[in-house]
DRENLUMPA-962170 format. One record per residue (C-alpha): residue number from 1; x, y, z. Coordinates in Angstrom, 3 decimals, decimal comma, padded with zeros to 6 digits. Each point is the difference from the previous one (the first is absolute). Example, Ala and Ser with C-alpha at 12.3 -4.5 7.8 and 13.67 -1.06 7.14 Angstrom:
! residues 2
R    k        c1        c2        c3
R    1   012,300  -004,500   007,800
R    2   001,370   003,440  -000,660
***
This chain:
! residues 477
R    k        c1        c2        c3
R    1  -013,308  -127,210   117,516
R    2  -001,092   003,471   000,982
R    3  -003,947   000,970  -000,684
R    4  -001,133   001,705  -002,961
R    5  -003,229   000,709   000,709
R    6   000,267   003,409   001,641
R    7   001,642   001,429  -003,611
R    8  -002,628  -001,459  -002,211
R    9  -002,196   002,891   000,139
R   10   003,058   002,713  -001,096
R   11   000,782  -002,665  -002,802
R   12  -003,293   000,316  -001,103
R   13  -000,349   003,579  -000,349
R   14   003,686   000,204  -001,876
R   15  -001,241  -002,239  -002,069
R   16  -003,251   001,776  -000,927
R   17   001,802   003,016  -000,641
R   18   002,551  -001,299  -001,932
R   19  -003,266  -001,870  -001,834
R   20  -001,471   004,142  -000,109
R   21   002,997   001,291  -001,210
R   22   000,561  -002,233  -002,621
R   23  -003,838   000,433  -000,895
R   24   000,586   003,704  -000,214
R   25   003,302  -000,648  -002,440
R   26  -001,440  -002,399  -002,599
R   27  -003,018   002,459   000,169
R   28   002,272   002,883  -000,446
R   29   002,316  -001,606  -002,727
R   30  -003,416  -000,794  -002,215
R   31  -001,127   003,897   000,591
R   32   002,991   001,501  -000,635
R   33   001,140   000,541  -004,069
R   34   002,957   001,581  -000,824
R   35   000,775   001,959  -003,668
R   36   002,433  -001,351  -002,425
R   37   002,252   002,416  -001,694
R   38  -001,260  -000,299  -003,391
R   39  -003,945   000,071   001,134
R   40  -002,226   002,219   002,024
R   41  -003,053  -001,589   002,457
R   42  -003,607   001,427  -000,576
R   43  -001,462  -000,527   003,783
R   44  -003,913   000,730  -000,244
R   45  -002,666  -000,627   002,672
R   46  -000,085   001,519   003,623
R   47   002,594   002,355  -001,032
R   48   000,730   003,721  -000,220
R   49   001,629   000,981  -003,465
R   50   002,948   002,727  -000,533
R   51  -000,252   003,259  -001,643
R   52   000,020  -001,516  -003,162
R   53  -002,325  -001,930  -000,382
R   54  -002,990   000,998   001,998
R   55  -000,622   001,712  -002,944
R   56  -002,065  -003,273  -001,186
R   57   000,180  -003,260   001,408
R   58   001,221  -000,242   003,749
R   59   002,677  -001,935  -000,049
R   60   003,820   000,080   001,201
R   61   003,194  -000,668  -001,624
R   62   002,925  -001,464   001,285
R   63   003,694  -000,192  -001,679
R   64   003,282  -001,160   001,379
R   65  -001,783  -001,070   003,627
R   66  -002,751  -001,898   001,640
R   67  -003,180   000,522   001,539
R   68  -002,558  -001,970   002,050
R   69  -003,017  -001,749  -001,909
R   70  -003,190  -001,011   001,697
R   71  -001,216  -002,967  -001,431
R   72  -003,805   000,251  -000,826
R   73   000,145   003,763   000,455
R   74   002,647   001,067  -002,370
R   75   001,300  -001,396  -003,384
R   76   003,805   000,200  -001,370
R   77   001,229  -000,425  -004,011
R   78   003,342   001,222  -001,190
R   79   000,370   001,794  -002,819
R   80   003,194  -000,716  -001,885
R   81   002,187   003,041  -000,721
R   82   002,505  -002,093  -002,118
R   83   000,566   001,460  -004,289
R   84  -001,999  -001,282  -002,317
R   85   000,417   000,290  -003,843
R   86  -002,717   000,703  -002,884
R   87   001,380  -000,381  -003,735
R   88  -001,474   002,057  -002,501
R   89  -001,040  -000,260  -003,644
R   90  -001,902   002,493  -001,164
R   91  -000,910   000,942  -003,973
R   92  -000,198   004,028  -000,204
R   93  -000,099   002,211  -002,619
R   94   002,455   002,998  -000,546
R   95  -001,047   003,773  -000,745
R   96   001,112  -000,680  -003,673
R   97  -002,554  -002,976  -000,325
R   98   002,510  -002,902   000,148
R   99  -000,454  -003,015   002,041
R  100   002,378  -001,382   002,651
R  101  -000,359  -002,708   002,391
R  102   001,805   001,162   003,410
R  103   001,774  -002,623   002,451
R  104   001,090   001,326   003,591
R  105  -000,143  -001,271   003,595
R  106  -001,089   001,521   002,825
R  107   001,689  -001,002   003,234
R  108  -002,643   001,220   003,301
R  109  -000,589  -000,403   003,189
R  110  -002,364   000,865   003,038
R  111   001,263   003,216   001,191
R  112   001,464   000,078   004,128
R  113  -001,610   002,819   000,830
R  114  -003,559  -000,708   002,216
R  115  -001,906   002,257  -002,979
R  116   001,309  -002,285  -002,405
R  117  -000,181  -003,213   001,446
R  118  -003,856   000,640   001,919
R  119  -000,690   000,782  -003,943
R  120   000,582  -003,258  -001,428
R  121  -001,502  -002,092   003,045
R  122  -002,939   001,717  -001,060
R  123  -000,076  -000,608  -003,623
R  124   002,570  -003,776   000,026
R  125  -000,032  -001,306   003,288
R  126  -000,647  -003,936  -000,358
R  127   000,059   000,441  -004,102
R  128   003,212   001,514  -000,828
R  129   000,725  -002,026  -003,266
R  130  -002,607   002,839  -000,940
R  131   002,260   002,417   000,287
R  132   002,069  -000,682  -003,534
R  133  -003,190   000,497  -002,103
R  134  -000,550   003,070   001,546
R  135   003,711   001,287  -000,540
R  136  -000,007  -001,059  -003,129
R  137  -003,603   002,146  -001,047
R  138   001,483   002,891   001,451
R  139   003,269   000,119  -002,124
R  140  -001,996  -001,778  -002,729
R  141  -002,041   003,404  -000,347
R  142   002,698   002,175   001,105
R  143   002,636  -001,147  -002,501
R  144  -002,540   000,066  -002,685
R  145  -000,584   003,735   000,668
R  146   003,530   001,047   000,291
R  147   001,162  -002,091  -003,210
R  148  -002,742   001,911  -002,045
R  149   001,261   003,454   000,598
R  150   003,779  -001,697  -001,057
R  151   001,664  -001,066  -003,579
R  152   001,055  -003,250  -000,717
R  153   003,813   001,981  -000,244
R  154  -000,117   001,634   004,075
R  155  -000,917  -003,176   001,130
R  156   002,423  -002,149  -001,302
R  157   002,650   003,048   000,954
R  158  -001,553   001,063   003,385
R  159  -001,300  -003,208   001,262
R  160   000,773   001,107   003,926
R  161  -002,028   002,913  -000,943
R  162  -002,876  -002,068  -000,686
R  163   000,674  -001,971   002,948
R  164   000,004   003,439   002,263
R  165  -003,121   000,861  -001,413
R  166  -001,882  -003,136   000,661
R  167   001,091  -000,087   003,404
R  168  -000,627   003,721   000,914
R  169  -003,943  -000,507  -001,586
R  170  -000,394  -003,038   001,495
R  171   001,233   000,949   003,567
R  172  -003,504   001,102   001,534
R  173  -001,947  -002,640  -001,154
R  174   002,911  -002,190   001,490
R  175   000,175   001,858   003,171
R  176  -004,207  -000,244   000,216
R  177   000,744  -003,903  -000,072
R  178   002,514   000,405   002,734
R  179   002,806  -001,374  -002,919
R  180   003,728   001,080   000,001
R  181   001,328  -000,453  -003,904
R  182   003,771  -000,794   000,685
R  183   001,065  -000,023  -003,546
R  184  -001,748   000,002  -003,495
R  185   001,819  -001,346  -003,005
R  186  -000,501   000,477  -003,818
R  187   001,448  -003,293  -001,473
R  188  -001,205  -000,203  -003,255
R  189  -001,330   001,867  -002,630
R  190  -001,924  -001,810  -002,931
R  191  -000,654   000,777  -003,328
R  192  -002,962  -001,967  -002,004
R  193  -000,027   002,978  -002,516
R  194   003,768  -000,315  -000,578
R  195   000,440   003,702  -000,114
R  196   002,829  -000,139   002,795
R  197   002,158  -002,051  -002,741
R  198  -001,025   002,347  -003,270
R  199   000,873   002,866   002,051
R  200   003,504  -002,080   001,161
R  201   000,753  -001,106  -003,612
R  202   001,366   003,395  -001,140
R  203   002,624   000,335   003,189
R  204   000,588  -003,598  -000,899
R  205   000,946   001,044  -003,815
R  206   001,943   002,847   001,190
R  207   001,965  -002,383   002,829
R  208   000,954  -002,547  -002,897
R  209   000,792   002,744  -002,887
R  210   002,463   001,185   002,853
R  211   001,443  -003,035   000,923
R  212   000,231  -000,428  -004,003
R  213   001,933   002,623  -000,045
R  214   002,291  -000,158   002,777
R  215   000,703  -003,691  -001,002
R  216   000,862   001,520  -003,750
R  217   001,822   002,840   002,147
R  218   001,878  -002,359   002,296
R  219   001,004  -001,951  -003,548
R  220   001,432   002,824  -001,574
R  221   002,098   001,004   002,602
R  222   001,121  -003,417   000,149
R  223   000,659   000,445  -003,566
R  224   001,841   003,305   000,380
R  225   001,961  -001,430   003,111
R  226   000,920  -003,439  -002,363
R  227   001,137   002,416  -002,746
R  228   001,600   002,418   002,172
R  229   001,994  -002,962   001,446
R  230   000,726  -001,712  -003,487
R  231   000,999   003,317  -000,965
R  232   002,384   000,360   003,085
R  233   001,392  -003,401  -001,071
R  234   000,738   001,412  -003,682
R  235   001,891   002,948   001,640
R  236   002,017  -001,984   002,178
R  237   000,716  -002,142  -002,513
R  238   001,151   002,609  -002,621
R  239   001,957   001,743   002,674
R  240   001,605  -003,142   001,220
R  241   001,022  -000,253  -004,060
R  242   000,909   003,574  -000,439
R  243   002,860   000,008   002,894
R  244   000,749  -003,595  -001,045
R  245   001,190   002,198  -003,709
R  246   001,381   002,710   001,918
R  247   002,502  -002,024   002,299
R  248   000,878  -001,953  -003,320
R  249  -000,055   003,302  -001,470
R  250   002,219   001,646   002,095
R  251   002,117  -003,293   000,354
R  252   000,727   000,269  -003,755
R  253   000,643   004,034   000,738
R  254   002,691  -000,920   002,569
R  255   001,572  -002,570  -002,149
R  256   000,118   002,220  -002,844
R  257   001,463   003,046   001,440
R  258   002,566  -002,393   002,042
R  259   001,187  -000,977  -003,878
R  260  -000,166   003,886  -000,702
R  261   001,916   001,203   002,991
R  262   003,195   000,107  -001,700
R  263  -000,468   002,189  -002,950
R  264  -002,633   001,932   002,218
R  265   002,137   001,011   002,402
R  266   002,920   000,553  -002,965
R  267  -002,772   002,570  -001,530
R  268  -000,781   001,957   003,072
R  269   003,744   000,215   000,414
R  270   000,593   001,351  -003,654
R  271  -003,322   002,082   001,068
R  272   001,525   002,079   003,356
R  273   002,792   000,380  -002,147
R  274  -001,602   001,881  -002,732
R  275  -001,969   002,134   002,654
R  276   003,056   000,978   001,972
R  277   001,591   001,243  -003,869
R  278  -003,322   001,838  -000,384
R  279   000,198   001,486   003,232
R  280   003,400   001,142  -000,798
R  281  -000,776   001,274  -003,114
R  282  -002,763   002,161   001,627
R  283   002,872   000,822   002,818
R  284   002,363   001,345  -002,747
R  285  -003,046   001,607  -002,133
R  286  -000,917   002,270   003,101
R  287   003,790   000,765   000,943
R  288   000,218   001,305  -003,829
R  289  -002,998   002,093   000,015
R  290   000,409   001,279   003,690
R  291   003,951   000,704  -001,758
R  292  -001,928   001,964  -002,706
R  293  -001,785   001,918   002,335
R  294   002,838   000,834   001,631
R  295   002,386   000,870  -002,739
R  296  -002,807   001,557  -002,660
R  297  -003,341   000,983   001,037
R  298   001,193   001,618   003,323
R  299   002,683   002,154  -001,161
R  300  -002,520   000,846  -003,623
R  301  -002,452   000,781   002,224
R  302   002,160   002,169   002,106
R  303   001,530   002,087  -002,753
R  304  -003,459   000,366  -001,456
R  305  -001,496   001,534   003,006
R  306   003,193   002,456   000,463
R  307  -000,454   001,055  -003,858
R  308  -003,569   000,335   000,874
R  309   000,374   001,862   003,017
R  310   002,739   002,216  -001,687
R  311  -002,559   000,987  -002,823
R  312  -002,641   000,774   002,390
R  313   002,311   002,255   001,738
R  314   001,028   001,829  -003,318
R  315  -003,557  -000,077  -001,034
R  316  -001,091   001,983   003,242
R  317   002,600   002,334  -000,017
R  318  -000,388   000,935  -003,792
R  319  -003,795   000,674   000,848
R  320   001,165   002,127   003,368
R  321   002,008   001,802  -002,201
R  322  -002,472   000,270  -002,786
R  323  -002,842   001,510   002,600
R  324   002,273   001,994   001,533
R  325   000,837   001,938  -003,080
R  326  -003,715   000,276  -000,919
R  327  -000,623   001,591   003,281
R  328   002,605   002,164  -000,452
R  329  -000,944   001,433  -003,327
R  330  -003,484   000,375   001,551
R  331   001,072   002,171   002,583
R  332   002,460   002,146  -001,996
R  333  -003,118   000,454  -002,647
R  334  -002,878   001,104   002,837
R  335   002,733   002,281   001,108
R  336   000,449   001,540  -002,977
R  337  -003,738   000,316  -000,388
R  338  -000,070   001,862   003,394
R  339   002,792   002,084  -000,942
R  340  -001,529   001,197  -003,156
R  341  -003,546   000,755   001,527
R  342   001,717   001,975   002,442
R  343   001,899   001,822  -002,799
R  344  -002,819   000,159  -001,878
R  345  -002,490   001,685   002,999
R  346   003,160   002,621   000,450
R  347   000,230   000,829  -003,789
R  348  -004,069   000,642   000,187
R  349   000,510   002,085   002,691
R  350   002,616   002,099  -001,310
R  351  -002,234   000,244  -002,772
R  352  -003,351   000,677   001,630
R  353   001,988   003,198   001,812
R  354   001,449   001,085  -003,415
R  355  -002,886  -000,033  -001,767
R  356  -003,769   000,862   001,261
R  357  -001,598  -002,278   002,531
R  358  -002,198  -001,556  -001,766
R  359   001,907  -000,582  -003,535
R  360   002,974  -001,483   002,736
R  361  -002,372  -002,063   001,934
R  362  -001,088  -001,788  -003,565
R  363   003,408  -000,389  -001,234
R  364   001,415  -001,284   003,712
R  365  -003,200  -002,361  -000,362
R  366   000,558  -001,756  -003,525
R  367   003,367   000,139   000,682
R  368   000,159  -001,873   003,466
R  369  -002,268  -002,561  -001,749
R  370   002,137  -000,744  -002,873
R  371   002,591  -000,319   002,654
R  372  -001,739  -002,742   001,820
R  373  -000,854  -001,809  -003,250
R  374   004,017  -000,275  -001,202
R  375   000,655  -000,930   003,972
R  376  -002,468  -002,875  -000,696
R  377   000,963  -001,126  -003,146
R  378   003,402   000,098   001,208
R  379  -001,139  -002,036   002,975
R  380  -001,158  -002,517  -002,157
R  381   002,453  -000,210  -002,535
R  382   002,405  -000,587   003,035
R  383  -001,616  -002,656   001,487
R  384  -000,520  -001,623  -003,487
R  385   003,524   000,349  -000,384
R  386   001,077  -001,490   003,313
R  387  -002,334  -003,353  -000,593
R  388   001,748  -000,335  -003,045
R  389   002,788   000,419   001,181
R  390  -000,724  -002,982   002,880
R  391  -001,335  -002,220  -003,048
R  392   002,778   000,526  -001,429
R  393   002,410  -000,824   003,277
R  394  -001,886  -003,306   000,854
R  395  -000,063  -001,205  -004,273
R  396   004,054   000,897   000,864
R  397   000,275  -002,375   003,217
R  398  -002,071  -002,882  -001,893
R  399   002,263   000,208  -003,607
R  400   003,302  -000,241   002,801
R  401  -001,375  -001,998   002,176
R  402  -001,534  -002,707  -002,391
R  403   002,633  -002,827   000,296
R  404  -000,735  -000,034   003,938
R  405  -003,640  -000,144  -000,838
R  406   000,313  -002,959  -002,110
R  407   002,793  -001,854   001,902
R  408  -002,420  -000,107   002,868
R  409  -002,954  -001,242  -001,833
R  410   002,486  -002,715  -001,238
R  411   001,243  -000,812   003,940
R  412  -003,753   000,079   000,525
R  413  -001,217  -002,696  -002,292
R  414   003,293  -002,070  -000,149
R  415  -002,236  -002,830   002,023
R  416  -002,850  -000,216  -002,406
R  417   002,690   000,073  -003,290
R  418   002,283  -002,727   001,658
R  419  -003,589  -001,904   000,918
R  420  -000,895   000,429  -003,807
R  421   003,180  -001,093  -000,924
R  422   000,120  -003,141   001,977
R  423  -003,954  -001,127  -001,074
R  424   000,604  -002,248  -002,138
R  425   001,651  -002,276   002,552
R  426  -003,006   000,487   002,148
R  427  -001,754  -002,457  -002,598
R  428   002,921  -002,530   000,503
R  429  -001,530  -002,978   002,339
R  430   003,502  -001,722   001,114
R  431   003,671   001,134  -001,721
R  432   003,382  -001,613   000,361
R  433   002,265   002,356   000,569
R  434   003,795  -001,348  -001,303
R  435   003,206   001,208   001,903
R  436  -001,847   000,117   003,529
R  437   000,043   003,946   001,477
R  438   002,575   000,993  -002,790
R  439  -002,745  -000,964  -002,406
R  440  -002,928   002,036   002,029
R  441   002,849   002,875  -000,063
R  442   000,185   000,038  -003,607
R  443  -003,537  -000,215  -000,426
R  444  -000,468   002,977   002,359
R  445   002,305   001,660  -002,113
R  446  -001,692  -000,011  -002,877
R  447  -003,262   001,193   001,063
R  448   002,056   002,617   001,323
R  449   001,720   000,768  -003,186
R  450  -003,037   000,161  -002,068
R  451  -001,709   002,550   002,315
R  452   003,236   002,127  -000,120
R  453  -000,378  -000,117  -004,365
R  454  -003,815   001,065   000,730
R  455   001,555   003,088   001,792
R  456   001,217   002,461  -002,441
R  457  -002,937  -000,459  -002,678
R  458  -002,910   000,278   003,398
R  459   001,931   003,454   000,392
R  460  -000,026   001,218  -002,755
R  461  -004,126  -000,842  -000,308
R  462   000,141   002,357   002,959
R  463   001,546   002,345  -000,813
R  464  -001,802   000,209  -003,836
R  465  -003,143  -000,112   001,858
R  466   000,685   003,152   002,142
R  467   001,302   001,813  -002,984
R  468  -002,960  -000,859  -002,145
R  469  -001,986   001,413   003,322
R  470   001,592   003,380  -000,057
R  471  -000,495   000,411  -003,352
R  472  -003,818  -000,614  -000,097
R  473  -000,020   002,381   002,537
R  474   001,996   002,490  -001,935
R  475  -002,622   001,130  -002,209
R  476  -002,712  -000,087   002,261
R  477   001,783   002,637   002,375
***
């Protein structure tokens, strides 16, 4: 067995250093404190303290991390940065004098800045139950405040508002003790007065009279809708009835006009047959008159105009004549009138150098002026006698001509004395005429017949009336 002895002094110093070093660890692991998440440690003693907080108390914070503590010369505590919660009931009174008991919640915490959290070790370290009371005096007196500037009405409407406000006036007192608020909450409003539900029983009245009235509207539509329908029903019914009467109606029709085919269809035959004898009728009635036309009115008509244009021939002639004449007798008298003024100025002249000149020059005077007055006054009587005698010429070609005159004022209004004639058949609604187109013939015939008796006697009217004209005028010329 090999000897030991020579290694027993290493062994002992590995041994006391292992003894040292595990010394040094526990002693280490009892100094050293490390920060939870949710808390900060407060280290006070033989330390220096940080920007913030030398301001006051020297101390130093630590968050998220750990530092060394020297038992005996420096002290630790943690400070918990975890939420907390304060519930609030508070009795205010609005600016219109009515009371209202408020409930809210404040949810707050110890801020993570240093500023924040070095100001609530100074004011809750080791007593932070503390801290609720003071929350809740600070929104006690701050909600208070706000609520008394509000009606009862903006803070039931605007209740986040209210909230706002709170927080915003409460926010430097909070930050002074180094508080956070997280939220703030307005649960419930109270009413001991009961002026929340006076001033809710009028919308309530107006909610119900509506709902009154759309139920009672609602119900009359369905009314409307049940009568509309029932009336629907009615119609279909009574349409359903109607055509059931028309197709038994018209099922009847057919039936009855199947049993009235026969003597139907014998009528309409007896029918076309008494408009195609009509239509002949008319056939023949127009072949008779266009035959009349042809055989009497044309060749009247013709004769009339060639009397008529035979008399107006005469007529102008006579009157050529009859001017011509008057012309001529005019003529022959002026030259007879020149003929004895020039006779007359030669016979004053012989006289004026027979006798003296101024006895002559008298005589040739008087006497050339009674020569000018017979020239005149034969003038006239010439031309007096020439008129006449053209009177006379035209009263001529009227007396010979008068049978033309009047045979052409006959040919003229033959139309209108056959019409006048034939009136009283105008009158006649429907006439059977016997014998077919001899029977039209005939009837033709007479109308004919009785125009040619008018004839003679219309004539003679004429003819008295143009005599009875001449001699009115007889005496007046």
């Amino acid at each position: 067995m090999p000897d030991l002895s020579a290694f027993y002094p290493l062994i002992s110093i590995i041994l006391g250093a292992a003894a040292v070093v595990g010394v040094i660890w526990v002693a280490t692991k009892l100094m050293w404190k490390v920060a939870e998440p949710n808390e900060a440690l407060i280290i006070s003693g033989l330390t220096r303290g940080t920007l913030e907080t030398r301001e006051g108390m020297d101390f130093k914070i630590v968050t998220g991390k750990g530092a060394l503590v020297l038992p005996g010369l420096q002290t630790v505590r943690p400070l918990s940065l975890t939420l907390n919660e304060t519930e609030l009931k508070v009795s205010c009174v609005t600016s219109q004098g009515i009371q209202v008991i408020v409930e809210g919640v404040v949810i707050y915490k110890i801020g993570d800045a240093p500023p924040f959290i070095a100001n609530a070790a100074r004011r809750f370290l080791g007593q932070q139950p503390k801290m609720e009371s003071q929350v809740y005096n600070v929104f006690e007196g701050h909600l208070r405040s706000i609520i008394g500037s509000m009606t009862v009405e903006e803070i039931i409407r605007e209740r986040d508002k209210l909230a706002s406000q709170v927080r915003s006036a409460s926010g430097v007192e909070m930050e002074k003790l180094g508080l956070v608020v997280d939220s703030l909450q307005i649960k419930d409003l109270q009413d001991p007065t009961g002026y929340i539900q006076n001033i809710a029983k009028p919308h309530i009245a107006m909610v119900k009279m509506e709902a009154r009235i759309a139920e009672a509207t609602r119900n009359r539509e369905a009314a409307e809708k049940e009568a509309e329908a029932e009336a629907l029903i009615a119609d279909a019914r009574s349409v359903s009835a109607i055509r059931q009467s028309v197709a038994q109606a018209n099922a009847e029709r057919a039936k009855a006009n199947a049993a009235q085919a026969g003597p139907l269809a014998e009528a309409s035959a007896r029918q076309q047959v008494v408009v195609q004898e009509t239509e002949v009728a008319k056939l023949e009635a127009d072949r008779e008159e266009q035959k009349l036309q042809t055989t009497v009115r044309k060749p009247a008509d013709a004769r009339a105009y060639a009397k008529r244009t035979d008399a107006e021939g005469q007529k102008s002639a006579d009157i050529s004549a009859a001017e011509a004449l008057a012309r001529r007798t005019e003529l022959e008298a002026q030259a007879n009138a020149r003929r004895t003024e020039v006779q007359a100025q030669a016979n004053a002249t012989a006289a004026a150098a027979a006798a003296g000149a101024t006895r002559l020059t008298g005589e040739a005077e008087a006497a050339a002026t009674k020569a000018r007055g017979d020239a005149a006054a034969s003038a006239i009587k010439a031309k007096a006698l020439a008129e006449a005698e053209g009177i006379a010429a035209r009263a001529e070609a009227l007396a010979t001509n008068q049978d033309a005159v009047i045979s052409q004022q006959l040919a003229e209004n033959m139309p209108a004395i056959v019409a006048a004639a034939a009136e009283p058949f105008g009158h006649v609604g429907q006439m059977t005429v016997l014998n077919g187109g001899e029977g039209v013939n005939q009837m033709i015939g007479g109308i004919l017949a009785q125009v040619g008796d008018y004839l003679p006697a219309l004539s003679t009217a004429l003819k008295d009336g143009r005599a009875g004209k001449r001699d009115a005028k007889a005496p007046e010329a």
